[in-house]
LOTISE-606974 format. One record per residue (C-alpha): residue number from 1; residue in three letters; x, y, z. Coordinates in steps of 0.02 Angstrom, whole numbers, plus 50000, padded with zeros to 5 digits. Layout:
<nodes>
NODE_pos_code_c1_c2_c3
NODE_NUM_ala_X_Y_Z $
...
</nodes>
This chain:
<nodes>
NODE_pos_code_c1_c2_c3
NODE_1_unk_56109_61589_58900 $
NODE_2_unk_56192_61667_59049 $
NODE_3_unk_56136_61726_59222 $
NODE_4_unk_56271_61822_59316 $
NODE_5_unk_56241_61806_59514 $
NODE_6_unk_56205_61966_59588 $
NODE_7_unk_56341_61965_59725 $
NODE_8_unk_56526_62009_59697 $
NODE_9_unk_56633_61869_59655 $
NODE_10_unk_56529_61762_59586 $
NODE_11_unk_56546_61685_59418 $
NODE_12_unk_56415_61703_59284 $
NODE_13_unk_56329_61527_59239 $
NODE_14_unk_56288_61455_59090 $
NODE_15_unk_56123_61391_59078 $
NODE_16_unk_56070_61254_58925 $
NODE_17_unk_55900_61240_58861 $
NODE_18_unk_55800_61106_58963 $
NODE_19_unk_55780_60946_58890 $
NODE_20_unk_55897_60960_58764 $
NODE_21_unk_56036_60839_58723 $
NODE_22_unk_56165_60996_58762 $
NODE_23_unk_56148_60972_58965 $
NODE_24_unk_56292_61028_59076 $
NODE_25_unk_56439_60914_59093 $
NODE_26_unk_56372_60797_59247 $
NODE_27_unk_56183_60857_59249 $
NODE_28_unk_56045_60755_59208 $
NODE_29_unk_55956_60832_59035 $
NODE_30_unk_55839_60955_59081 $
NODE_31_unk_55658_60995_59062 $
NODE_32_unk_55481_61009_59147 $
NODE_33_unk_55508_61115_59024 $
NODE_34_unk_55601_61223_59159 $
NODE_35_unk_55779_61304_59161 $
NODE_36_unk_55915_61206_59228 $
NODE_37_unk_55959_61306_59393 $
NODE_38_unk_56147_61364_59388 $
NODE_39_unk_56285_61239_59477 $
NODE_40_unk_56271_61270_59657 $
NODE_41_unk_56445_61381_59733 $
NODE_42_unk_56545_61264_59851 $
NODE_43_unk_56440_61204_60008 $
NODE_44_unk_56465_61182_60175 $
NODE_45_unk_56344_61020_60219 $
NODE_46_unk_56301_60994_60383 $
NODE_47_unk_56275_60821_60434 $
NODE_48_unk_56119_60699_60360 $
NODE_49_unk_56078_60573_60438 $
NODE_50_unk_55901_60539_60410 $
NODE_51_unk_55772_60544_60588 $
NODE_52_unk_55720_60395_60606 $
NODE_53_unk_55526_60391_60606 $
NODE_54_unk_55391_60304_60601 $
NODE_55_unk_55332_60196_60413 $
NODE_56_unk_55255_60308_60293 $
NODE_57_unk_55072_60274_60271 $
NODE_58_unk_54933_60319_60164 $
NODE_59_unk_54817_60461_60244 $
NODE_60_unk_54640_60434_60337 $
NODE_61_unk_54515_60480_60234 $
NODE_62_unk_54394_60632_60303 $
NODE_63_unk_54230_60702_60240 $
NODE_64_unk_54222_60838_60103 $
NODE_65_unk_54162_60956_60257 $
NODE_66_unk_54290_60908_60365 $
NODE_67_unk_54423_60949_60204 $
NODE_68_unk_54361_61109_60176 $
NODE_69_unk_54369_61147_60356 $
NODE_70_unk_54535_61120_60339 $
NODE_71_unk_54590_61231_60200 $
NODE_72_unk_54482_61373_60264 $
NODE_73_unk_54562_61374_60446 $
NODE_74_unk_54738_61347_60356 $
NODE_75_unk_54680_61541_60227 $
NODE_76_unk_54597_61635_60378 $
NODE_77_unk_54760_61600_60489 $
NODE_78_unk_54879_61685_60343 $
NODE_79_unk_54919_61843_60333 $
NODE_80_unk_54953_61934_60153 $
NODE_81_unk_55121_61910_60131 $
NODE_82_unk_55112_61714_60208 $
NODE_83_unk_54953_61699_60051 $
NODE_84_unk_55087_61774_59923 $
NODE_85_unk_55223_61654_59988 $
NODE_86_unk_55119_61520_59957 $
NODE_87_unk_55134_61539_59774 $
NODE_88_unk_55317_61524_59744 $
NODE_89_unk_55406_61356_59710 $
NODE_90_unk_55616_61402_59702 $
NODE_91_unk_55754_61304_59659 $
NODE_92_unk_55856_61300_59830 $
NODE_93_unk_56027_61234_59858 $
NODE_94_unk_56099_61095_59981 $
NODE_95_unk_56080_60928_60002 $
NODE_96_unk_56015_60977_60178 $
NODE_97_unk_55898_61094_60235 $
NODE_98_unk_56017_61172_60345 $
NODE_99_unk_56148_61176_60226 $
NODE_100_unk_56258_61335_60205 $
NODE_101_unk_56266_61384_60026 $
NODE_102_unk_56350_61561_59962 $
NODE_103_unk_56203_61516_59818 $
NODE_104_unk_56059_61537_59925 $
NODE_105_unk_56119_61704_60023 $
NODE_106_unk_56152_61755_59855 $
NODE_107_unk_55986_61743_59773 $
NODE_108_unk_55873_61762_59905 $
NODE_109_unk_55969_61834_60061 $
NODE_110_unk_55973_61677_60182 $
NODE_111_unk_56105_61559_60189 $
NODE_112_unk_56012_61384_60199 $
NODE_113_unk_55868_61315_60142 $
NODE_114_unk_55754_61310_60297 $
NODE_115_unk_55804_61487_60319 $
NODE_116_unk_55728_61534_60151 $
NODE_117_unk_55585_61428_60185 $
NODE_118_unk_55541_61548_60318 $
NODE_119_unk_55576_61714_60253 $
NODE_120_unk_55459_61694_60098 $
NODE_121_unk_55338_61586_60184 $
NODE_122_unk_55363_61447_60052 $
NODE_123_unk_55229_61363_59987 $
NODE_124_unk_55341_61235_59898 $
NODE_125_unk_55506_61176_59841 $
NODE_126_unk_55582_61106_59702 $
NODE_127_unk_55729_60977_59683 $
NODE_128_unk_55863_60962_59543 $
NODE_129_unk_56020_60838_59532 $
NODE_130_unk_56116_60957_59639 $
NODE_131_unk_56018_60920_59792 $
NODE_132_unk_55991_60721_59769 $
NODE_133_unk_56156_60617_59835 $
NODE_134_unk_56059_60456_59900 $
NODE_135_unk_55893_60383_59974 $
NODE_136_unk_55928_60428_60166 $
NODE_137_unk_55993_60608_60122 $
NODE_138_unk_55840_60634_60006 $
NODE_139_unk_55730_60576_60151 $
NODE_140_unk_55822_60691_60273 $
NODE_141_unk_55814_60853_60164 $
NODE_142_unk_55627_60812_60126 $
NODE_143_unk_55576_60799_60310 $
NODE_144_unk_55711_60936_60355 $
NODE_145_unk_55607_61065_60225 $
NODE_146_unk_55434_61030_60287 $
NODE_147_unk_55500_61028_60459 $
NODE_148_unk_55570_61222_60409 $
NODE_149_unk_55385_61259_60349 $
NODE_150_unk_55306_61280_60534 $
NODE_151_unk_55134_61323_60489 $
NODE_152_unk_55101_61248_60319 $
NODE_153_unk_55162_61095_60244 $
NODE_154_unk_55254_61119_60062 $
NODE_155_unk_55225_61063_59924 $
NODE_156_unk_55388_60960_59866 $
NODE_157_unk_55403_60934_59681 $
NODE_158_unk_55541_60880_59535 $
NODE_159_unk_55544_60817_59382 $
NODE_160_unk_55553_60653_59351 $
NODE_161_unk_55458_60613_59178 $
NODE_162_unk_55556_60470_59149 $
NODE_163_unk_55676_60431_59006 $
NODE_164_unk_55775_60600_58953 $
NODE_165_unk_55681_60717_59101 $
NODE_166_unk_55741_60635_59258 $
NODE_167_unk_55808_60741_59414 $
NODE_168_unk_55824_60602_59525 $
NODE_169_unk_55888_60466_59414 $
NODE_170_unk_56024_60451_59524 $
NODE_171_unk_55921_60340_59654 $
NODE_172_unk_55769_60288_59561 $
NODE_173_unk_55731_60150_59438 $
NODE_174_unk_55784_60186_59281 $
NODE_175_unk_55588_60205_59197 $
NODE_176_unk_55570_60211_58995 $
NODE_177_unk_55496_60392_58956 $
NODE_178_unk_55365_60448_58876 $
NODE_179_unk_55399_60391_58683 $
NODE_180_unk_55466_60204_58731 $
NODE_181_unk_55273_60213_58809 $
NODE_182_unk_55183_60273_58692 $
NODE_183_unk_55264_60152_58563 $
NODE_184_unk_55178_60004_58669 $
NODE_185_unk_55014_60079_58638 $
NODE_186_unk_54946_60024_58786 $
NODE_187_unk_54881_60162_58932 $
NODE_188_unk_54889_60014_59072 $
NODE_189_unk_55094_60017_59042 $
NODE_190_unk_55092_60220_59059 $
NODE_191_unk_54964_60196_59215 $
NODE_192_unk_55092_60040_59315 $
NODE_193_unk_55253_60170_59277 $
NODE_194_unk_55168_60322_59331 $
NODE_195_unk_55109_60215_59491 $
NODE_196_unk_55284_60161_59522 $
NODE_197_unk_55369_60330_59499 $
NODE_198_unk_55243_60395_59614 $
NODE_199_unk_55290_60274_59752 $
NODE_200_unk_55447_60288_59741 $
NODE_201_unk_55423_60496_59750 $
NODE_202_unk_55308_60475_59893 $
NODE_203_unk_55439_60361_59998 $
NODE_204_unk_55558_60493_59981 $
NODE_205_unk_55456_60644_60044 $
NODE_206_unk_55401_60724_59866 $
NODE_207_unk_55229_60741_59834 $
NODE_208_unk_55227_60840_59659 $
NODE_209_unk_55288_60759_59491 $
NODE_210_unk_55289_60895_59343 $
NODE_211_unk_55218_60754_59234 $
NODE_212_unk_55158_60675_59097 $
NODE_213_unk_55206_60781_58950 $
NODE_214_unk_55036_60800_58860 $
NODE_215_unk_55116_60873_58708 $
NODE_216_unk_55078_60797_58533 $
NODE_217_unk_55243_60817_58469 $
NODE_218_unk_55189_60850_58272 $
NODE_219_unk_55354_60938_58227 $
NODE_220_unk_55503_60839_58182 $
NODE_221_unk_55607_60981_58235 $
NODE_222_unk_55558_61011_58392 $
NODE_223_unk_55721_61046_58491 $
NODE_224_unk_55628_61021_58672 $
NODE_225_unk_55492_60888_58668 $
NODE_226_unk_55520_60771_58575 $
NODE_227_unk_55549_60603_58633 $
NODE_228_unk_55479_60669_58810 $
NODE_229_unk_55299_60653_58721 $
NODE_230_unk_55209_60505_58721 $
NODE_231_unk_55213_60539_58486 $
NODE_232_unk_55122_60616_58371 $
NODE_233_unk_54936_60554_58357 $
NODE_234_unk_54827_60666_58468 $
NODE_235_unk_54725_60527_58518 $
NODE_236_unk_54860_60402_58554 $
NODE_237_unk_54940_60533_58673 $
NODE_238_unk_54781_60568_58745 $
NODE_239_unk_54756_60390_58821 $
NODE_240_unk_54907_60378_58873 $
NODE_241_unk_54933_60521_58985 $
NODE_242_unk_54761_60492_59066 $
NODE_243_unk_54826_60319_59083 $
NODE_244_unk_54982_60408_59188 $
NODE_245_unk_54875_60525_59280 $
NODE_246_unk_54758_60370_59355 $
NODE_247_unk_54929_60283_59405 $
NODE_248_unk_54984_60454_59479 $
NODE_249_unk_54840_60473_59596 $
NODE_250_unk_54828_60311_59641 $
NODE_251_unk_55019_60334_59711 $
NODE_252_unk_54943_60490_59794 $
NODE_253_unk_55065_60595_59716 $
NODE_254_unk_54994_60758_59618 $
NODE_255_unk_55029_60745_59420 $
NODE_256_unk_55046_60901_59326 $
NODE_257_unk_54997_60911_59137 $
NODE_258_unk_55129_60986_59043 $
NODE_259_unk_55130_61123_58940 $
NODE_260_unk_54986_61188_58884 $
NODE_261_unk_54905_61248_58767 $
NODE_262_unk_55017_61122_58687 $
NODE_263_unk_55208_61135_58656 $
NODE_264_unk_55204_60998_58515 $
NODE_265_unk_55222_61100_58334 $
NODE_266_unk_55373_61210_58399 $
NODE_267_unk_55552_61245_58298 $
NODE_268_unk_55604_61363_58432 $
NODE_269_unk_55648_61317_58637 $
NODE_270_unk_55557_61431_58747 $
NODE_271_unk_55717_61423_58890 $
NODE_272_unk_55805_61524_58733 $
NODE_273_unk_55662_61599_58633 $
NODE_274_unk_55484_61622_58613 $
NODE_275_unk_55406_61476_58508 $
NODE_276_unk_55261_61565_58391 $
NODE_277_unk_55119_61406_58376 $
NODE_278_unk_55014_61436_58205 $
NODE_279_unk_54875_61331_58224 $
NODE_280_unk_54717_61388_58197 $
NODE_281_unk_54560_61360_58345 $
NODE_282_unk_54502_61215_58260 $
NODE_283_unk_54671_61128_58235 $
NODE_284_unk_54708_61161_58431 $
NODE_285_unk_54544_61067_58453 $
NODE_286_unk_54602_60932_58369 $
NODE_287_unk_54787_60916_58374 $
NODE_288_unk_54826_60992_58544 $
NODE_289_unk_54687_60997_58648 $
NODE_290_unk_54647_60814_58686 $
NODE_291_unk_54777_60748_58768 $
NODE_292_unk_54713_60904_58911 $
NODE_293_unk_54560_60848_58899 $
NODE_294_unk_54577_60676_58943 $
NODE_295_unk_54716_60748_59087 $
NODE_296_unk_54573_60836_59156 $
NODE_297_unk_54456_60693_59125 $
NODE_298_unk_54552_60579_59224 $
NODE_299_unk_54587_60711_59363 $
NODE_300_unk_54752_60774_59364 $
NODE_301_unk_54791_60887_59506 $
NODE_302_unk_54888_61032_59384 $
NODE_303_unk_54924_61089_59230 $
NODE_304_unk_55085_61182_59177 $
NODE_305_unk_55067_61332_59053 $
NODE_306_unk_55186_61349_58901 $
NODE_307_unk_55300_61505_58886 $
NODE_308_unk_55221_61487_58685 $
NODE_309_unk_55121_61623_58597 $
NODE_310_unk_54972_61560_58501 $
NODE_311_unk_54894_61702_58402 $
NODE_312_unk_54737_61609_58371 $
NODE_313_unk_54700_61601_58536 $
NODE_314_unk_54776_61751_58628 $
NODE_315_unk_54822_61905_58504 $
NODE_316_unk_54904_62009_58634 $
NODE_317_unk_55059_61922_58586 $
NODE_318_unk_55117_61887_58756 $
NODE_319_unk_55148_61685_58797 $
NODE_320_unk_55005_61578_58854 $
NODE_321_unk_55092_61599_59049 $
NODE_322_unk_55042_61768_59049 $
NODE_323_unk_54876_61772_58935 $
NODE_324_unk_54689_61766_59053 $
NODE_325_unk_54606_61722_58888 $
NODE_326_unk_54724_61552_58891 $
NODE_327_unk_54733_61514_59070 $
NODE_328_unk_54569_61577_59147 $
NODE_329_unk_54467_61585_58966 $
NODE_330_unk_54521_61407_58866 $
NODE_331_unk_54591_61302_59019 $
NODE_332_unk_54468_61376_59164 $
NODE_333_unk_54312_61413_59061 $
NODE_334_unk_54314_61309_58905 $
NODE_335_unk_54381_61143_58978 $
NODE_336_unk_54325_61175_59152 $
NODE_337_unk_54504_61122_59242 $
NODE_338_unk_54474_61161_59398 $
NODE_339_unk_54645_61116_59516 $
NODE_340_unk_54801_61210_59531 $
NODE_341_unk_54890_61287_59348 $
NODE_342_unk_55075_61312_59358 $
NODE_343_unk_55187_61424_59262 $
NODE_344_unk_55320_61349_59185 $
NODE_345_unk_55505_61415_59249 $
NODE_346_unk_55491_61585_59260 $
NODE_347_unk_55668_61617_59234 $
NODE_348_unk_55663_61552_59041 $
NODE_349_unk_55692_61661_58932 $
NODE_350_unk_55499_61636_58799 $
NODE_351_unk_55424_61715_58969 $
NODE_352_unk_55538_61861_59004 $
NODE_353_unk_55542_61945_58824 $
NODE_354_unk_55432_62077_58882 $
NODE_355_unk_55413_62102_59050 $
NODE_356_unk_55525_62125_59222 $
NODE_357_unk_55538_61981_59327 $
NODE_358_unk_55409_62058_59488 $
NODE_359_unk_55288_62109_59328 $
NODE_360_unk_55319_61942_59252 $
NODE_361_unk_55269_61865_59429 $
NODE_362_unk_55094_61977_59451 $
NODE_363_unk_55055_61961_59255 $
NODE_364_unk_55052_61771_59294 $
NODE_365_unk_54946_61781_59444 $
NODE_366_unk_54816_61889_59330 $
NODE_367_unk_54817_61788_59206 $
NODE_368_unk_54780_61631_59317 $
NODE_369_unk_54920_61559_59391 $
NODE_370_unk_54900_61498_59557 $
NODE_371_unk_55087_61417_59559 $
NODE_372_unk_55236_61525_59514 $
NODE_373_unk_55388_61402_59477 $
NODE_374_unk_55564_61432_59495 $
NODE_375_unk_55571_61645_59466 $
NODE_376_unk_55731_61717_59392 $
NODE_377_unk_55726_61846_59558 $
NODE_378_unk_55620_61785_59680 $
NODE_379_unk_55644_61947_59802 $
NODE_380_unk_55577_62060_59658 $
NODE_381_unk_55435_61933_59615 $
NODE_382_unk_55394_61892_59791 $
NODE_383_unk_55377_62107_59833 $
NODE_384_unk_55297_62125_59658 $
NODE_385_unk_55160_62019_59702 $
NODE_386_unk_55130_62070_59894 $
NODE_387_unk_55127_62258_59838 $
NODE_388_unk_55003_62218_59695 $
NODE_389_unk_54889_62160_59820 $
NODE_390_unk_54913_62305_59931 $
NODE_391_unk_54863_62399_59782 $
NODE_392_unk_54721_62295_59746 $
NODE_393_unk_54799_62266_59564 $
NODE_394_unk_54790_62093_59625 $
NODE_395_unk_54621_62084_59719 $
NODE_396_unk_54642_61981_59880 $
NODE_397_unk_54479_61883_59811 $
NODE_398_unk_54600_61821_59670 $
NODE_399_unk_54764_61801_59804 $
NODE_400_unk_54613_61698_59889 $
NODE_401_unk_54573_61555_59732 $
NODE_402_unk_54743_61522_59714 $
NODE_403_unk_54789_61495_59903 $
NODE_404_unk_54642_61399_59922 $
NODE_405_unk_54666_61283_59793 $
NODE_406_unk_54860_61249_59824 $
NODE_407_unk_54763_61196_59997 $
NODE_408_unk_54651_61101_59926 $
NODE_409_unk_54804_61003_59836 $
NODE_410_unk_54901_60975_59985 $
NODE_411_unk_54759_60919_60077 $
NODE_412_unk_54709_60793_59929 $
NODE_413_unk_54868_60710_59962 $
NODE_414_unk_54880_60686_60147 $
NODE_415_unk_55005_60843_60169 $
NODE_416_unk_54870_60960_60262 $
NODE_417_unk_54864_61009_60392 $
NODE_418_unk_55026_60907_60443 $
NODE_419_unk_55159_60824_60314 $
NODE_420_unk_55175_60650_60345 $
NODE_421_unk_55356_60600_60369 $
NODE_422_unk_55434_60496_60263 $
NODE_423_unk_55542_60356_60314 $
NODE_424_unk_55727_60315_60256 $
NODE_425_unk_55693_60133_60285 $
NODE_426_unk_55525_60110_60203 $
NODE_427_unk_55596_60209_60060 $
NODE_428_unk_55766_60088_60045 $
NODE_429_unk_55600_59968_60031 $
NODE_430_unk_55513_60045_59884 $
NODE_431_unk_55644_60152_59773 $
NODE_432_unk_55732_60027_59652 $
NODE_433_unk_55627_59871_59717 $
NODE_434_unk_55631_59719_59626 $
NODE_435_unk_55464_59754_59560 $
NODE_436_unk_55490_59910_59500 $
NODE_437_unk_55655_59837_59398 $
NODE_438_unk_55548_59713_59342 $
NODE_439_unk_55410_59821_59272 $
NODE_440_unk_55539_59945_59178 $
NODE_441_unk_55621_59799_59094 $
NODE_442_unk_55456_59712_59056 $
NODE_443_unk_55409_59883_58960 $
NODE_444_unk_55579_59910_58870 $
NODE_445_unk_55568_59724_58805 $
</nodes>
């Protein structure tokens, strides 16, 4: 599909559905399941040299009390539109976060990163390919970004699933995905890869993984799961992804369960379509819904929705990112998740059938989403959302749960109410040690 840049002169870009085999020329295969973002226009990179600070270490650990004190000063300091900015997690281009990119004035009116940090009031950032060169720059832009977010730390998130879903392949160890893991059978080998990847995000300043896949991928011709799943028996899948979200956590990086209600028994890619999932109640309880359950068992921080409609369990028609009787009725209600839920990209095509982009945006926040990821306009979304809450569309006690529990997340992993720095020697340390090498062969043997 294309997207053509809204500024004169430049060129429309083709987009490929994520996780596919048909990536870009040069781009690491896409998924999460999000959209590719388009090739960057030519940048002018300021220098990045990495600060030198001091070693990365694991947070202090405060009482509950003390936490929530935290969160609560951190949502009675914000104003409405610094709440609503909280909710958006954008693509951004540069390799710094005071690089100069004709990209970034052109989508959201500021010319570098930090400066669109501030003008949204950010509450996080994710990377792709285009900003990852090498372990000091990553460090650099990581510390650069929260350094841009004065008053509230970001969330910093990517994809790295492993295998064919892996944004920062480029500097990381080279980790089997999801089906070379769930061929061993064994959760313990999901839990020590999950572990490692989260080190190695954590050394270089990213504190949000958009994994494990919790799909049971039950349909041969699946064009975007696949071998990103872990297979094909429900049960199998389900001990293996709480098996990645314990080795998650204990890297104190947050894991996000991906894409639910369950993206598994698709023909259709939801970057190009809108996948139509047959099954009835009871089959979701026992083909989809397990691997979830465990996810939520073992306490993953997130869970991404699925731009899927599922008839059986919404009627309206419109995808499970937009549907309360999905979001806030099956995954809030029913299984009792009670962290952060994150839309899948919003600027794939299965969620934007229907709806503008700003409605798309406040449709998602009724339904349940606390995390908006990646909007096709994030000016439109970003006003859509403030001036629902003006209008009390979007009651401020709703604006409220979501802030507070992106909070709560950030605090749960040492980023509140200050982001620990991360350290380009520390990280030369951990990303691509010899024990990581060790464990990825070990598992591919």
């Amino acid at each position: 599909m294309l997207r053509r840049i809204g500024t004169a002169g430049l060129l429309a870009i083709a987009l490929t559905a994520c996780g596919s085999d048909g990536s870009p020329a040069g781009a690491t295969p896409t998924g999460g399941g999000k959209a590719a973002p388009p090739q960057a226009a030519t940048l002018q990179t300021a220098p990045q040299t990495a600060p030198q600070t001091a070693p990365q270490t694991a947070p202090p650990q405060s009482p509950p009390q003390a936490r929530q004190d935290a969160v609560g000063r951190a949502l009675a300091k914000m104003s409405v539109e610094e709440k609503v900015g909280q909710l958006f997690m954008p693509v951004l281009y540069g390799t710094a976060a005071d690089t100069v990119s004709g990209e970034n004035q052109a989508r959201y009116g500021a010319q570098t990163p930090a400066k669109v940090i501030a003008k949204y009031h950010l509450g996080g950032v994710i990377l792709f390919p285009q900003n990852i060169k090498g372990i000091g720059q990553v460090v650099g832009l990581t510390n650069g970004l929260q350094r841009a977010s004065k008053d509230v730390p970001l969330l910093i998130g990517t994809d790295q699933e492993n295998g064919l879903v892996a944004r920062m392949s480029a500097i990381m160890t080279d980790f089997p995905g999801a089906a070379e893991l769930g061929a061993t059978k064994d959760p313990d080998r999901a839990r020590a890869v999950a572990r490692a990847t989260g080190e190695e995000l954590r050394a270089l300043g990213v504190n949000l993984d958009f994994a494990p896949v919790a799909d049971v991928n039950v349909n041969p011709k699946n064009p975007v799961i696949g071998r990103r799943a872990y297979g094909n028996d429900p049960a199998r899948v389900a001990k293996m992804v709480a098996g990645a979200v314990k080795g998650f956590g204990e890297a104190k990086v947050a894991a996000s369960a991906k894409h639910f209600p369950g993206h598994g028994d698709t023909d259709v890619d939801s970057h190009t379509g809108l996948p139509v999932i047959k099954h009835t109640k009871a089959e979701w309880e026992k083909i989809d819904a397990p691997p979830f359950k465990a996810a939520i068992g073992a306490g993953v921080d997130a869970v991404m929705s699925a731009h899927i409609v599922f008839p059986r369990l919404d009627p309206s028609g419109d995808p499970a990112t937009l549907s309360k009787p999905i979001l806030t009725g099956l995954l809030r209600q029913k299984l009792g998740f009670k962290g952060v839920i994150s839309t899948d990209a919003l600027n794939m095509e299965g969620v934007r059938k229907k709806y503008a982009d700003g409605e798309i945006a406040v449709r998602a926040v009724l339904a349940g989403a606390d995390l908006l990821l990646m909007p096709n306009d994030l000016p439109k979304a970003y006003q859509a959302v403030v001036a629902a809450v003006r209008s009390g569309r979007i009651s401020k006690e709703r604006l409220d749960q979501s802030v507070t529990r992106l909070l709560t997340l950030k605090q749960a992993k040492g980023y509140l109410p200050e982001a620990p720095a991360a350290d380009a020697g520390r990280a030369a340390g951990v990303v691509r040690s010899a024990a990581h090498r060790k464990l990825a062969a070990q598992v591919t043997r």
